[in-house]
N, C-alpha and C positions, 0 to 999 in steps of 0.2 A: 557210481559206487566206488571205483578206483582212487577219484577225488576226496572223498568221506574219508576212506579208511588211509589216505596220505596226511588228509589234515590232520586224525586222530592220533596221527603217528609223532607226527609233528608238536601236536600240545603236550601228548605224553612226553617228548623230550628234553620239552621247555619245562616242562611242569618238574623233570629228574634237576635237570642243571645247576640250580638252586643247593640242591641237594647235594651233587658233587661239588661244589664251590667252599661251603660250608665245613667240608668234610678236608678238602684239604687246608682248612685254616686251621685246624686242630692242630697243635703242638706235638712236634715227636714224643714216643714213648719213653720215658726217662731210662738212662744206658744202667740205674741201680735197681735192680731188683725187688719187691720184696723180699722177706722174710715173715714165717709166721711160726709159733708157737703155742703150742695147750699147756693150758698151767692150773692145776688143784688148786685154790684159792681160801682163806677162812676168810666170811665176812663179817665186818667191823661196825658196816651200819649200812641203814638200808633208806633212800631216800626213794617217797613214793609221795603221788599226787591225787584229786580227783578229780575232775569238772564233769557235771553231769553223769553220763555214761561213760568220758572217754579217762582213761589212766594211764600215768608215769609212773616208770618204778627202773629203780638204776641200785648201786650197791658199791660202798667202799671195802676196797681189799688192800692188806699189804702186797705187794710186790718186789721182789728183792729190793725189800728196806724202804720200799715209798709209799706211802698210800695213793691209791690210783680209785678212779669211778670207772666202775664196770657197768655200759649201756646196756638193759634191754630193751631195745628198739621194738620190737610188737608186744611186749609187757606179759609175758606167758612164762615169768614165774613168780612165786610166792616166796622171797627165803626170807629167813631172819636172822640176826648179829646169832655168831655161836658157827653158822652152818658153812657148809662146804661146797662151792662151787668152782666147775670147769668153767675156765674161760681163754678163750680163744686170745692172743696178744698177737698185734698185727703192725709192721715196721715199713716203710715204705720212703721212698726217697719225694722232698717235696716236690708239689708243682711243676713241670717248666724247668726245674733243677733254680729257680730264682733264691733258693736260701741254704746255706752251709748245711744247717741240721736236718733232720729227717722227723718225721711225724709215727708215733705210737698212736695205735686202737685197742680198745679193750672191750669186747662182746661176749656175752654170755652167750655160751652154747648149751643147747637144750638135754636135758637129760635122756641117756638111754632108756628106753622101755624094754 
């Protein structure tokens, strides 16, 4: 019995190792921060898809002076040119730090009920 539960002990830690190995080849967490921001948005145009059952739907907005695509990733809303959406603007330092400039997100956040 003592046997059993040594071996068990033993695969389980082989079976982890893998796993901490992996873990430390990950790249340190980059020393810049995000930043995030909620911005009122008007949208300017609405790009949406269908296949089958499954849907895209994303939205151009100005953003101080640029027009930007505002993702929605699970596709759960409806707007149209004219309307007013919150959207989450998110700033992040690149990758690994491997490039000068930093990277913008733009997600819609879901309306209050």
């Amino acid at each position: 019995m003592k046997n059993t539960i040594r071996i068990l002990i033993c695969i389980t830690a082989l079976s982890v190792l893998p796993l901490w190995a992996a873990d430390s080849a990950l790249p340190p967490a980059s020393k810049t921060p995000g930043t995030h921001e909620t911005a009122t948005l008007k949208v300017l145009k609405v790009y949406s898809a269908k296949d089958g059952d499954a849907i895209f739907q994303s939205y151009v907005v100005s953003w101080k002076d640029q027009e930007v695509v505002v993702s929605d990733q699970l596709a759960k809303t409806d707007y149209h040119v004219g309307d007013t959406i919150t959207v989450l603007v998110m700033k992040s330092a690149f990758p690994k730090g491997e490039e000068k400039h930093g990277l913008l997100h733009f997600q819609i956040l879901p309306a209050k009920k």
